[in-house]
C-alpha positions in Angstrom: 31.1 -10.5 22.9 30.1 -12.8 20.1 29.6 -16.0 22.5 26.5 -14.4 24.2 25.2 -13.3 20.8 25.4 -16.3 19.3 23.3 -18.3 22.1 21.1 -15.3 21.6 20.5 -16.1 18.2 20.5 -19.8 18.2 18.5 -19.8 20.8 15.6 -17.6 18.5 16.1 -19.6 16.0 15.4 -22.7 17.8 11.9 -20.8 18.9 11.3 -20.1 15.4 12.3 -23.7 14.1 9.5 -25.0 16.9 6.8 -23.3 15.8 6.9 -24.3 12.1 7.8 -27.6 12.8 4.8 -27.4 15.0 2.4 -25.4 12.3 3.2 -28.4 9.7 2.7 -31.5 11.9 0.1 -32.6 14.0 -1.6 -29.8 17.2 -2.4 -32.1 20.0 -2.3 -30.8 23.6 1.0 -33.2 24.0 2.5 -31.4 21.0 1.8 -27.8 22.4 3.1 -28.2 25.5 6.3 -29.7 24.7 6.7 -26.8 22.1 5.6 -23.9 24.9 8.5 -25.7 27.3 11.2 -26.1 24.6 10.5 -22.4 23.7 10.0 -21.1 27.0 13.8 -22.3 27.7 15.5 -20.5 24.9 13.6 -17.8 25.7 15.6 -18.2 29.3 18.7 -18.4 27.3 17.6 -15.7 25.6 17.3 -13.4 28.6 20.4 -15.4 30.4 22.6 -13.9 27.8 21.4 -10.4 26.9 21.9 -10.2 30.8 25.8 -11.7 30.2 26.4 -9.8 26.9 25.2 -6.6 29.0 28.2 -7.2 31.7 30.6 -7.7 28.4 29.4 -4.4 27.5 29.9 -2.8 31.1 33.3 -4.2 31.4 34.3 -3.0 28.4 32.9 0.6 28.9 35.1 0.2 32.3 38.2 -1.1 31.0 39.8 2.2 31.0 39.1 2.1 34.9 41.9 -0.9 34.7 44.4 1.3 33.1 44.4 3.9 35.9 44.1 1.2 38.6 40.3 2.2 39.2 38.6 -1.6 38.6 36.7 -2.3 41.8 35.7 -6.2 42.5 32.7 -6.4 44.1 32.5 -9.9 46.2 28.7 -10.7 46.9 27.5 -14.1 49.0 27.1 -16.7 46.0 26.9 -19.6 45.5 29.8 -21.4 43.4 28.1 -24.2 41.6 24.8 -22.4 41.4 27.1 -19.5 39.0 28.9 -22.1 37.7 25.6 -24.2 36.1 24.1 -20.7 35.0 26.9 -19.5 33.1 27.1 -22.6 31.6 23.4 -22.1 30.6 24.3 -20.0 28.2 26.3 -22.2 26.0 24.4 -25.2 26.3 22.9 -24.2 22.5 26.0 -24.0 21.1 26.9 -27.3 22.7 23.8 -28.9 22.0 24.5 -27.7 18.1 27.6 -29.9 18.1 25.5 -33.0 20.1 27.8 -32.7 23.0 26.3 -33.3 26.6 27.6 -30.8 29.1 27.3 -32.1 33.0 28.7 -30.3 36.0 29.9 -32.5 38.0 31.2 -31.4 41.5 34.5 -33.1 42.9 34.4 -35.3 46.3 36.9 -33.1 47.7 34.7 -29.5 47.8 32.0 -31.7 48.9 34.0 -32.5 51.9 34.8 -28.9 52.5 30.9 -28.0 52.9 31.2 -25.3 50.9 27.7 -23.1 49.7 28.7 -19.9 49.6 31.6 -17.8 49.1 32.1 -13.9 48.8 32.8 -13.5 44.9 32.6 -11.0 42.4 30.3 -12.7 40.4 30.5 -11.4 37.3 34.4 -11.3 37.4 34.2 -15.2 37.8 31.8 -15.6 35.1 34.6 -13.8 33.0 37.3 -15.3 34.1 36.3 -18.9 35.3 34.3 -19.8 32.7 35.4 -18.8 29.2 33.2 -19.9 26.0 33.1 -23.2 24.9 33.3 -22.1 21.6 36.7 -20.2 21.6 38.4 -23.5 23.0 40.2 -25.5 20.1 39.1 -28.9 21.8 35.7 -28.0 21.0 35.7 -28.2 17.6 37.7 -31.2 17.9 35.1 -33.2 19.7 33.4 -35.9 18.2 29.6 -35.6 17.7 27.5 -37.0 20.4 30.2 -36.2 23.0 30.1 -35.7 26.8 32.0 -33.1 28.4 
């Protein structure tokens, strides 16, 4: 639960770091609208993972449906790399934090398949798929101003 949190608050932070770097330097039109579109994207994270930290929540309040064999997936159409690059939205302050460039990058061979959508739970292959960047050991291991 802490992952989503933590983008949460970085992410505010960041907003608040903006506007009073931009209160004590010059107010140009340039100025402002870089600082409305570096805001209005952690406010996206922002909303990205209240949503996420929401479904942490959910599944935990469920988990006793596991225990008596009760835990329904529920596949909906998705798209894979579409999930994939918005869960990996959420991390991307923590990443950025550390100066490491996150890219997705989509292997020749599921190109060749012509794969765009799949039934999935979604939310069950957020979970499961892609765990926080900040619980893996390599992470913290990482050089500054790496690419992963």
């Amino acid at each position: 639960m802490r992952n989503p949190l933590s983008a949460i608050v970085h992410s505010a932070d960041t907003i608040v770091a903006s506007i009073t770097e931009f209160e004590t330097s010059a107010r140009d039109c340039v100025d402002l609208q870089k600082l409305i579109d570096s805001n209005m994207e952690s406010a996206q994270v922002i909303a990205l993972c209240a949503q996420h930290q929401g479904r942490i929540i959910n599944d935990v309040l469920t988990l006793s449906k596991l225990d008596s064999g009760m835990l329904q997936v529920t596949p909906h159409p998705i798209q894979p790399i579409e999930v994939l690059r918005s869960s990996l939205k959420m991390f991307e302050a923590e990443l950025v934090s550390h100066d490491i460039v996150l890219s997705v990058i989509v292997e020749e061979s599921y190109k060749k398949c012509g794969i765009r959508w799949v039934l999935a739970d979604p939310s069950r292959l957020t979970q499961v798929g892609f765990p926080s960047p900040s619980k893996s050991k390599s992470l913290n291991s990482l050089p500054r101003s790496s690419q992963i």
